[in-house]
N, C-alpha and C positions, 0 to 999 in steps of 0.2 A: 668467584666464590670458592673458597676453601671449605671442606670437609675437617671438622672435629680431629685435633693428632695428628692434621696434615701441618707443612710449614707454606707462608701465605704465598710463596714467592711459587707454587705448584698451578700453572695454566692449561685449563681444560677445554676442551674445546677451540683452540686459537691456534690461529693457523700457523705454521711453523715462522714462513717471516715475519710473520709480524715479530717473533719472540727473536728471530735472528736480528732484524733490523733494530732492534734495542742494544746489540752489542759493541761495546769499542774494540774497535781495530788497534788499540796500542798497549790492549791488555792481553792476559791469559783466559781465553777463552774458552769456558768448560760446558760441551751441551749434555747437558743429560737429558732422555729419550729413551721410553722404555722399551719400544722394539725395533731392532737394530734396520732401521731401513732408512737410506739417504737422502734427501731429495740436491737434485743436482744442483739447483739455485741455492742452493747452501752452501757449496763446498767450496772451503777459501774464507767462508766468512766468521769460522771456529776452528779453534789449535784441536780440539777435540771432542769428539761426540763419545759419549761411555751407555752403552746399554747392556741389554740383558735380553729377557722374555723368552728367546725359543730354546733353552735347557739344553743347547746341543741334542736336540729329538728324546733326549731324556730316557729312552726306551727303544732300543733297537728291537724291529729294523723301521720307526716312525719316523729314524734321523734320515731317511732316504724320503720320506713325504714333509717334513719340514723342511730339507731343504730344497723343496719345490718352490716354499715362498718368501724364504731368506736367502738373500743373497750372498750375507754375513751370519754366519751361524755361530763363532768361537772364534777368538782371538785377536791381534794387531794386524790393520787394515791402511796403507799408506793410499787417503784417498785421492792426493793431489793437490796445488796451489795452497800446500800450507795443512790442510786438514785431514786426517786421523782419526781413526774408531777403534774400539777397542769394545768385544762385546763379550762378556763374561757368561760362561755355560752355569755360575748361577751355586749355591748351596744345597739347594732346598728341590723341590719337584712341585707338580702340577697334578692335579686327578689322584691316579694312584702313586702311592709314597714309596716309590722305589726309585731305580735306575738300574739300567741294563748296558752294559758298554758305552755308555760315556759316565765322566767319573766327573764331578764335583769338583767348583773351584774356589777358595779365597783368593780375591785379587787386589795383590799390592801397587798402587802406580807412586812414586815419587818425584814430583817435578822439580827441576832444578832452572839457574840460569842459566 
């Protein structure tokens, strides 16, 4: 079931393999996953996972308590057998509308052959 504005192909609730075991292995595999956290039975089965969600702590010094529960906070992640993450610190904030020492990012990926 999709939410109104969403696109249909958005699965809630469903367990990650399931949505991994859908994928072909002789394609370009793109996971998207909105908080940057791996599970190990995944890795190898996607060229790349893209998240977001913890704003690089958004607000120093919370980047020292967020990364208590991200293991991937910002940036390019070589996870092994093929798979990749890339987790963007994001445009926008959470709560209040600022940011304190982490800065705001647009992110370009362009995949080639």
């Amino acid at each position: 079931m999709t939410r109104p504005g969403r696109p249909s192909a958005v699965l809630q609730g469903v367990a990650e393999s399931t949505v991994i075991d859908k994928l072909s292995p002789d394609k370009l595999n793109i996971f998207l996953k909105h908080q940057p956290r791996v599970e190990k039975g995944s890795i190898g089965r996607f060229d790349i996972q893209l998240s977001g969600h913890a704003h690089k702590g958004q607000i120093f010094p919370f980047t020292l308590v967020v990364s208590l529960f991200y293991k991937y906070m910002d940036g390019f992640f070589e996870l092994g057998n093929g798979s990749s993450l890339y987790v963007s610190r994001g445009t926008g904030t959470w709560g209040p509308p600022i940011r304190f020492l982490t800065f705001p990012e647009i992110t370009v990926i362009d995949f080639s052959r």
